[in-house]
C-alpha positions in Angstrom: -63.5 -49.4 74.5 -64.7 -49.8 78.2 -64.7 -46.5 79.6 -64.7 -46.2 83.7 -65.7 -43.3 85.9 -63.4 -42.3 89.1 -63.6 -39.8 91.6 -61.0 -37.5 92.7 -60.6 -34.9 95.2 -58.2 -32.1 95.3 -58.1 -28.9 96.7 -60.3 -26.2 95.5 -57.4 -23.8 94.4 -55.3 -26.6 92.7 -58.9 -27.4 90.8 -59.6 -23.7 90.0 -55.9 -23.7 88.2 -56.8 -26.4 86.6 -59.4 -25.1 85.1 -58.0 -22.0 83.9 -55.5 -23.8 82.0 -57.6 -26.2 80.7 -59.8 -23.6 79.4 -56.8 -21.8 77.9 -55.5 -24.8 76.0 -59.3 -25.4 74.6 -59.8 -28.4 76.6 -63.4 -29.3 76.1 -63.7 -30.9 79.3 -62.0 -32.2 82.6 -62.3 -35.9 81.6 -60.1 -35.2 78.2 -57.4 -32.8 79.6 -56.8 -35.8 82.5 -56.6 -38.4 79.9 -54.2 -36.3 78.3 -51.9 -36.1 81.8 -52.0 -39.9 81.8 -51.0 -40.7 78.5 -48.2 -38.1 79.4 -47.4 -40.2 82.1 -47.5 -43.2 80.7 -44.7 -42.3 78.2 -42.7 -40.2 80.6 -42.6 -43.9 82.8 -42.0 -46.2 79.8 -39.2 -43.9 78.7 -37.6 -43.7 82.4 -37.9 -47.6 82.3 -36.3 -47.5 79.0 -38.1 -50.7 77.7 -41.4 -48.9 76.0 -41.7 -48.0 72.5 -41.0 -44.5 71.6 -41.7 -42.2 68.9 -40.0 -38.9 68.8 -37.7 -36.4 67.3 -33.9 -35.5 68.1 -33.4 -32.0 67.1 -29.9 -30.1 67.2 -28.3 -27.1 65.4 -24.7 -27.7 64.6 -21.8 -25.8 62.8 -20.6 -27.7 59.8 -17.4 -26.3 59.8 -16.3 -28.3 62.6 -13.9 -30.5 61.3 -15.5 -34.0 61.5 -19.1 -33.0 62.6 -21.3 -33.8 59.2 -19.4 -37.0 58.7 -20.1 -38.6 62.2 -23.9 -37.0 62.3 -23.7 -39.1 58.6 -22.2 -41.7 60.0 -24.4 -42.3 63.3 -27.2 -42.4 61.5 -26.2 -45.3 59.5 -25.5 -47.1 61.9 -29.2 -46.8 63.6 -30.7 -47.6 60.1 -33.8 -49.4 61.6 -34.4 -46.6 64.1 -33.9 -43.7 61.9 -37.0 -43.2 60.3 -36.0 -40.1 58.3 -34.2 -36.3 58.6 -34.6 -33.2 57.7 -31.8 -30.9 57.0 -31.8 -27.3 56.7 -29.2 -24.3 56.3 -29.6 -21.9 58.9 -26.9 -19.6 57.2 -23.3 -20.0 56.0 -22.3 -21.9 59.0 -24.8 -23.1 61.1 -27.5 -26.1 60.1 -30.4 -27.5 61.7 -31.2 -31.4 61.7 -34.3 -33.0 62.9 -34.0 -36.7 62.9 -37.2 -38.0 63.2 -36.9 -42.2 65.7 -38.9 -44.8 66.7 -37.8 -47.8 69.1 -36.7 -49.2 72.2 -36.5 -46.0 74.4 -33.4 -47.3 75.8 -32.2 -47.3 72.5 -33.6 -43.8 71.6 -31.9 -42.0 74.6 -28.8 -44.1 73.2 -29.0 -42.3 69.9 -30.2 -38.7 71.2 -26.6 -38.9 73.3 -24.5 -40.1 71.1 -25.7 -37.3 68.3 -26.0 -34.2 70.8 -22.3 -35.1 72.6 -20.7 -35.1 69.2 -17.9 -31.9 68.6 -19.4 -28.9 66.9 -23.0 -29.8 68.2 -24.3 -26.6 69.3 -27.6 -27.0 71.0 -29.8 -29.9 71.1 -33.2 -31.8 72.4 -34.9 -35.2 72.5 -38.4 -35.1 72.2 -40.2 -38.5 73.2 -44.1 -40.1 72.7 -45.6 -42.5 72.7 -46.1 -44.6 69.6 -49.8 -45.3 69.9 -50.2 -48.5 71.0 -49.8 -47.9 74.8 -52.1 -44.6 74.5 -55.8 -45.5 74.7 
């Protein structure tokens, strides 16, 4: 891999914050801290663009005593068989579960899951969570 050197210029304060929080995150240097912020980039804009391959989880905390709920979450996920890659279900207590469904796709198609799952009745609280699959990312 071909790596390139560029130059940037920023104000001193903006560099001085970046700094501190690439310290704090245990950055071990400038150069892999910005390659981090354009990989993040790179996703964000392939996901707005919704034509990118994604990777990601769709998390949500339902009740199940809602009368339909765990038979269309069941059913959804059928019918997104080659996006679905697996789930994990656990009981939060006598009503309430968590599910992480764990995707990979067509982003477009993604966000198209992550809604249809999160709008359902008895859905509590839920969140999309999107990368990159690895190919994009040098």
């Amino acid at each position: 891999m071909k790596i390139t050197r560029f130059g940037v210029s920023v104000p001193d304060e903006l560099l001085q914050k970046f700094d501190r929080i690439i310290e704090e995150k245990g950055y071990v240097n400038r150069s892999e801290a910005i390659r981090d912020m354009m990989r993040d980039f790179i996703v964000r804009h392939e996901w707005e663009q919704g034509e990118g391959e994604v990777a990601g989880t769709i998390t949500m905390v339902y009740n199940h005593d809602e009368a339909e709920v765990v038979k269309e979450l069941l059913d959804l996920q059928h019918d997104y068989l080659n996006e679905i890659i697996s789930s994990i279900h656990v009981h939060m207590d006598e009503h309430n579960c968590l599910e992480v469904i764990i995707v990979k796709g067509k982003a477009n198609r993604i966000k198209e899951i992550a809604d249809r799952l999160l709008s359902l009745k008895g859905v509590k609280h839920g969140k999309l969570v999107v990368t990159g699959t690895g190919k994009e990312l040098v």
